[in-house]
mmCIF file of the C-alpha atoms, coordinates in Angstrom:
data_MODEL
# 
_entry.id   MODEL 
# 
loop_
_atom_site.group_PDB 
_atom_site.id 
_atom_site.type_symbol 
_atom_site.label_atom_id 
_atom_site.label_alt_id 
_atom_site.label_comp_id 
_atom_site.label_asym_id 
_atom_site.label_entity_id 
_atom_site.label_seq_id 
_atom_site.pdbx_PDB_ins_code 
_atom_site.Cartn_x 
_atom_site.Cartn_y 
_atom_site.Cartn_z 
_atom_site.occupancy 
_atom_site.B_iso_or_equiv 
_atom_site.pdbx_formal_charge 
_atom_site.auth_seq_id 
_atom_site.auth_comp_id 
_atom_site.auth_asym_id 
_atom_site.auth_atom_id 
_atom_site.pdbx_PDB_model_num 
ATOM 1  C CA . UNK A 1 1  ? 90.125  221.118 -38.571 1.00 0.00 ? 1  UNK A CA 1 
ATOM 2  C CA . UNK A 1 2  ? 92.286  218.262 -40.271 1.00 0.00 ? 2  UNK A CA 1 
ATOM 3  C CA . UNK A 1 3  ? 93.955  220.855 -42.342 1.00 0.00 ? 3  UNK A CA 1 
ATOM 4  C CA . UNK A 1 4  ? 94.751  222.887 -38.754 1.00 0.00 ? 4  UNK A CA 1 
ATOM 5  C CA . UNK A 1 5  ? 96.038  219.568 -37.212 1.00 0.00 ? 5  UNK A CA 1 
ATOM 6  C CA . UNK A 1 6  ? 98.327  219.176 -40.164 1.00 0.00 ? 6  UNK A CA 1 
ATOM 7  C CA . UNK A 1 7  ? 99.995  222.923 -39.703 1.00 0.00 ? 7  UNK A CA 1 
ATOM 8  C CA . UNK A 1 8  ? 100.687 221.600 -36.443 1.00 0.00 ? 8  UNK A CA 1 
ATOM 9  C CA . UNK A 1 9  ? 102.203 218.615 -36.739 1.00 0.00 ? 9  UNK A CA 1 
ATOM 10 C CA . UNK A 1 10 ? 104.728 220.066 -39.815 1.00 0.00 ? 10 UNK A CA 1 
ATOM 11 C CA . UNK A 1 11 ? 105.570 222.433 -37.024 1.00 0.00 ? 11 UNK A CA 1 
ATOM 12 C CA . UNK A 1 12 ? 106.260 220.835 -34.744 1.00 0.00 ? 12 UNK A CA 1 
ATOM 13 C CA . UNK A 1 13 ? 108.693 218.271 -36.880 1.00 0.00 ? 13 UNK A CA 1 
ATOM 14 C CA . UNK A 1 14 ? 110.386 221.253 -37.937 1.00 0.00 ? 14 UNK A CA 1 
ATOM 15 C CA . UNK A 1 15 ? 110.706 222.303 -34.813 1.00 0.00 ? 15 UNK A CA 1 
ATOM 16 C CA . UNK A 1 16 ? 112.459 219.242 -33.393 1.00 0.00 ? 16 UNK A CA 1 
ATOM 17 C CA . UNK A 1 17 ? 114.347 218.681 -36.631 1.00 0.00 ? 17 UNK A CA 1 
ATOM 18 C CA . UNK A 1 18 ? 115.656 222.112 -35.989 1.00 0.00 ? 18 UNK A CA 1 
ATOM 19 C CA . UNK A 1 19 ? 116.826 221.394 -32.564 1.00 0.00 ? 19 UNK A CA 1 
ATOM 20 C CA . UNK A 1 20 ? 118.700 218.149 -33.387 1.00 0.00 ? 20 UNK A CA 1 
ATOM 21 C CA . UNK A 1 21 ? 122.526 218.009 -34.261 1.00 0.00 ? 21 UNK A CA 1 
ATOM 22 C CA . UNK A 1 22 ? 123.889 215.896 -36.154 1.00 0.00 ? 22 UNK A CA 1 
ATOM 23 C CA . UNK A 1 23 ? 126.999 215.813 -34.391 1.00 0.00 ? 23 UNK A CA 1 
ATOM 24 C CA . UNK A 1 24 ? 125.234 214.436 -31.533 1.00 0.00 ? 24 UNK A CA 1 
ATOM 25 C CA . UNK A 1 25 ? 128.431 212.610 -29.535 1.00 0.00 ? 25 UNK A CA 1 
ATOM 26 C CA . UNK A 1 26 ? 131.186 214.641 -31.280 1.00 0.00 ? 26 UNK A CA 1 
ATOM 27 C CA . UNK A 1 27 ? 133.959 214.425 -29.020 1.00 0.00 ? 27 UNK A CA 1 
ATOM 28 C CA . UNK A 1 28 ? 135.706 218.024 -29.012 1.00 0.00 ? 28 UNK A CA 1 
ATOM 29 C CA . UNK A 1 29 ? 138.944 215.857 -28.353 1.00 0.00 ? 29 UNK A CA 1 
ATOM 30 C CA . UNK A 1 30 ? 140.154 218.433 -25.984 1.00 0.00 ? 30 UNK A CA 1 
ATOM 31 C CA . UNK A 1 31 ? 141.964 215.949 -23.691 1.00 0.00 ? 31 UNK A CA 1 
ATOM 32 C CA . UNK A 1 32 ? 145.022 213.725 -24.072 1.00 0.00 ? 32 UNK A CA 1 
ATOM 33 C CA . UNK A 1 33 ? 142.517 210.528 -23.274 1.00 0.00 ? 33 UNK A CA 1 
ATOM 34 C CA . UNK A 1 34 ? 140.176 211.089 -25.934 1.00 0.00 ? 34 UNK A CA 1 
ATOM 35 C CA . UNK A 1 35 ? 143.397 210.452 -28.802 1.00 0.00 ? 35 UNK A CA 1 
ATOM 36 C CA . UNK A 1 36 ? 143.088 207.501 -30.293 1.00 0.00 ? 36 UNK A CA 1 
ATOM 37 C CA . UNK A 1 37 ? 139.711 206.654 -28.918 1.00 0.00 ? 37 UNK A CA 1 
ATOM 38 C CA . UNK A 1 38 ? 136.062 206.076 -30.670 1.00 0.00 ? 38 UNK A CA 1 
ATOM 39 C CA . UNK A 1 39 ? 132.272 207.423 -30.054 1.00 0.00 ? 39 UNK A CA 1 
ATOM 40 C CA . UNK A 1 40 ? 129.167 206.448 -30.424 1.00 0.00 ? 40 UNK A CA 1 
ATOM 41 C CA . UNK A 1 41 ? 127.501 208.357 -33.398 1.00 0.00 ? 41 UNK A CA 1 
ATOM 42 C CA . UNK A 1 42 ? 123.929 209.115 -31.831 1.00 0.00 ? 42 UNK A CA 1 
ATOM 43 C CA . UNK A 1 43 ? 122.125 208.962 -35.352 1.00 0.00 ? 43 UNK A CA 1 
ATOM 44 C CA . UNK A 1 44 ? 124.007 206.320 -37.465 1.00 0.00 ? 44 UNK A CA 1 
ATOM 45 C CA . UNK A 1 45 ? 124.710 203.188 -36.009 1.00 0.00 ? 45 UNK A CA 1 
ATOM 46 C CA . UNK A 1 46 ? 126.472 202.098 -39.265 1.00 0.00 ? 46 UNK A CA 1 
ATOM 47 C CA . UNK A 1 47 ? 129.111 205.418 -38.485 1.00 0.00 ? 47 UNK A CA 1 
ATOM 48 C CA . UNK A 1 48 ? 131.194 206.188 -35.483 1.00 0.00 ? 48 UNK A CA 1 
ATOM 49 C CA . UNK A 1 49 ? 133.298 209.451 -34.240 1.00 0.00 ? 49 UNK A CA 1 
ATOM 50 C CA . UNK A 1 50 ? 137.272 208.837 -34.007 1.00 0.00 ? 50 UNK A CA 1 
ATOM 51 C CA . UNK A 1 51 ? 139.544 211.160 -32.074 1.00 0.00 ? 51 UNK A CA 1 
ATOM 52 C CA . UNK A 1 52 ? 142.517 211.978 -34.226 1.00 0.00 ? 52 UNK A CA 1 
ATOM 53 C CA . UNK A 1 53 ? 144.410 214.766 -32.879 1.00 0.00 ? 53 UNK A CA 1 
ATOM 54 C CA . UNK A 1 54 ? 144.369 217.491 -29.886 1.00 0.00 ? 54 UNK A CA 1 
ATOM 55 C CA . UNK A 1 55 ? 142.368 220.112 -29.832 1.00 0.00 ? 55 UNK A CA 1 
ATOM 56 C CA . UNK A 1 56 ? 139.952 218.938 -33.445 1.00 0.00 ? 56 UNK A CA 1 
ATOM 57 C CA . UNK A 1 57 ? 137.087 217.785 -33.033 1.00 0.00 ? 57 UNK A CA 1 
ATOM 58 C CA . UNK A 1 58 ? 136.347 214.000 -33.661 1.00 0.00 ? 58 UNK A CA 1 
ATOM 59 C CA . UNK A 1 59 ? 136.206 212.912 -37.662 1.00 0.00 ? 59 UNK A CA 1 
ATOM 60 C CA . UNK A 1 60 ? 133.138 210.416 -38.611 1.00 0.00 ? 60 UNK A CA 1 
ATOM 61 C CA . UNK A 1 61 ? 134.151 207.526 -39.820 1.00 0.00 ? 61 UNK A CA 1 
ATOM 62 C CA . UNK A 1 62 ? 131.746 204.896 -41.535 1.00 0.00 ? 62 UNK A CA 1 
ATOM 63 C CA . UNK A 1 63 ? 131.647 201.029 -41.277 1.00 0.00 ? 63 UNK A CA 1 
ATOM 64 C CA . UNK A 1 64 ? 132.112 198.925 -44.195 1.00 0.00 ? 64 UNK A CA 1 
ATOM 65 C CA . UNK A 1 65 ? 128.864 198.025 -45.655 1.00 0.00 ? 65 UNK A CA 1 
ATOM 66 C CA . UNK A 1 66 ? 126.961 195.697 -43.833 1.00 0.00 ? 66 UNK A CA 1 
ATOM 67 C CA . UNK A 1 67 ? 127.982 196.824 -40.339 1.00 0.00 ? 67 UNK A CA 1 
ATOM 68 C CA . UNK A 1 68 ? 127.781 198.577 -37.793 1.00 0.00 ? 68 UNK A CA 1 
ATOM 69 C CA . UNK A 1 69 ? 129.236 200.396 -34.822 1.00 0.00 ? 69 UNK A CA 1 
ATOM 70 C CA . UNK A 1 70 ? 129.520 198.482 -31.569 1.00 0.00 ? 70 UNK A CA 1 
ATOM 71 C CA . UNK A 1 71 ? 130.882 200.766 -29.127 1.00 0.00 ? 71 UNK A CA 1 
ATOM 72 C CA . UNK A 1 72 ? 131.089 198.146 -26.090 1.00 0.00 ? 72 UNK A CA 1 
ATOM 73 C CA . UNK A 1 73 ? 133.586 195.720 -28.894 1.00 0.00 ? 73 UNK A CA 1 
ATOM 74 C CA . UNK A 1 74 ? 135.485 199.223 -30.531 1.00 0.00 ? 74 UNK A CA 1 
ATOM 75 C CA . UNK A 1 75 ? 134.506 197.740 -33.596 1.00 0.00 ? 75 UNK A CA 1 
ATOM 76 C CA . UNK A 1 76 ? 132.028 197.478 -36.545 1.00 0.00 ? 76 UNK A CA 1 
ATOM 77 C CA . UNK A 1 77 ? 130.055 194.286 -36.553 1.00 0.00 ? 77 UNK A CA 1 
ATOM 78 C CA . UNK A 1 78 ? 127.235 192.722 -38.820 1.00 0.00 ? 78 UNK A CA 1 
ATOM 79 C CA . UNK A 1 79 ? 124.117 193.688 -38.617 1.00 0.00 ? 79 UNK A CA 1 
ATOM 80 C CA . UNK A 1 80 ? 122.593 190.851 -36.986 1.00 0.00 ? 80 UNK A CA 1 
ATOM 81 C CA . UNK A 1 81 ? 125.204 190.784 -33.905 1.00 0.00 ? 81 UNK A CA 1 
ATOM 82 C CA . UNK A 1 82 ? 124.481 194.415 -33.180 1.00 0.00 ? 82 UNK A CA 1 
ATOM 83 C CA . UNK A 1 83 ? 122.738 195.793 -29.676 1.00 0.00 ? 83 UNK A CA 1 
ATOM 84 C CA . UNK A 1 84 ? 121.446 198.939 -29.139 1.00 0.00 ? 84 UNK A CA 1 
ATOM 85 C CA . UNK A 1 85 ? 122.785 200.565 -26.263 1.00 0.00 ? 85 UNK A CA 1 
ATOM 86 C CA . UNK A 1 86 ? 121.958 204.273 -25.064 1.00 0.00 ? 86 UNK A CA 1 
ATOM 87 C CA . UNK A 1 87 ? 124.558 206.820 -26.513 1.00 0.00 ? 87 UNK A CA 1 
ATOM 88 C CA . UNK A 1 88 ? 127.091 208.049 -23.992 1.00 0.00 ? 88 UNK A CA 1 
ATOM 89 C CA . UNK A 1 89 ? 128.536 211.479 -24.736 1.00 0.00 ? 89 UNK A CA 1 
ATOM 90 C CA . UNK A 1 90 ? 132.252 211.847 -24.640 1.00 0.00 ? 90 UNK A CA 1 
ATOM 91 C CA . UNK A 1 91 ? 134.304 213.391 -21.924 1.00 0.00 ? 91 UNK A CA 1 
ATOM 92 C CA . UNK A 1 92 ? 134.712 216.493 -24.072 1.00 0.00 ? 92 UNK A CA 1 
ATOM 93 C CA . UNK A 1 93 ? 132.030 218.073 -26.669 1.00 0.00 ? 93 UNK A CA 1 
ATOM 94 C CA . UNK A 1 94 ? 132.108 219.311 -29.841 1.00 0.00 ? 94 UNK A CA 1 
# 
């Protein structure tokens, strides 16, 4: 039974690993509003997506050690200032 209970669960982690991007919050940067601007990485608080040019999707960008993302400030802050606040996705998508 434990052994059958085990099969499962592996499973179902694969399953849901499976189903997960990594480029959760990717702005597609399709739109003239999105240049210049930054996004919430949804996995990596310590990494955030930057819109560079029209038309390619957003390039991930990492904080300096120590910090992390803080979408609300546009910047990377320490650790210890930094509040989690549910992901938004971006006007466009990768």
């Amino acid at each position: 039974m434990k052994s059958v209970v085990a099969l499962c669960a592996i499973f179902l982690a694969a399953f849901l690993v499976a189903g997960v991007s990594s480029d959760a919050g990717r702005s597609a940067c399709k739109d003239e509003s999105e240049i210049g601007q930054t996004y919430t990485h949804h996995f990596d608080a310590a990494k955030y997506w930057l819109c560079e040019t029209l038309g390619t999707p957003a390039k991930e960008v990492d904080c300096p050690a120590g910090l992390a993302y803080m979408h609300l400030l546009k910047e990377c802050i320490p650790w210890a200032s930094y509040i989690w606040k549910k992901p938004e996705m971006p006007p466009t998508v990768a």
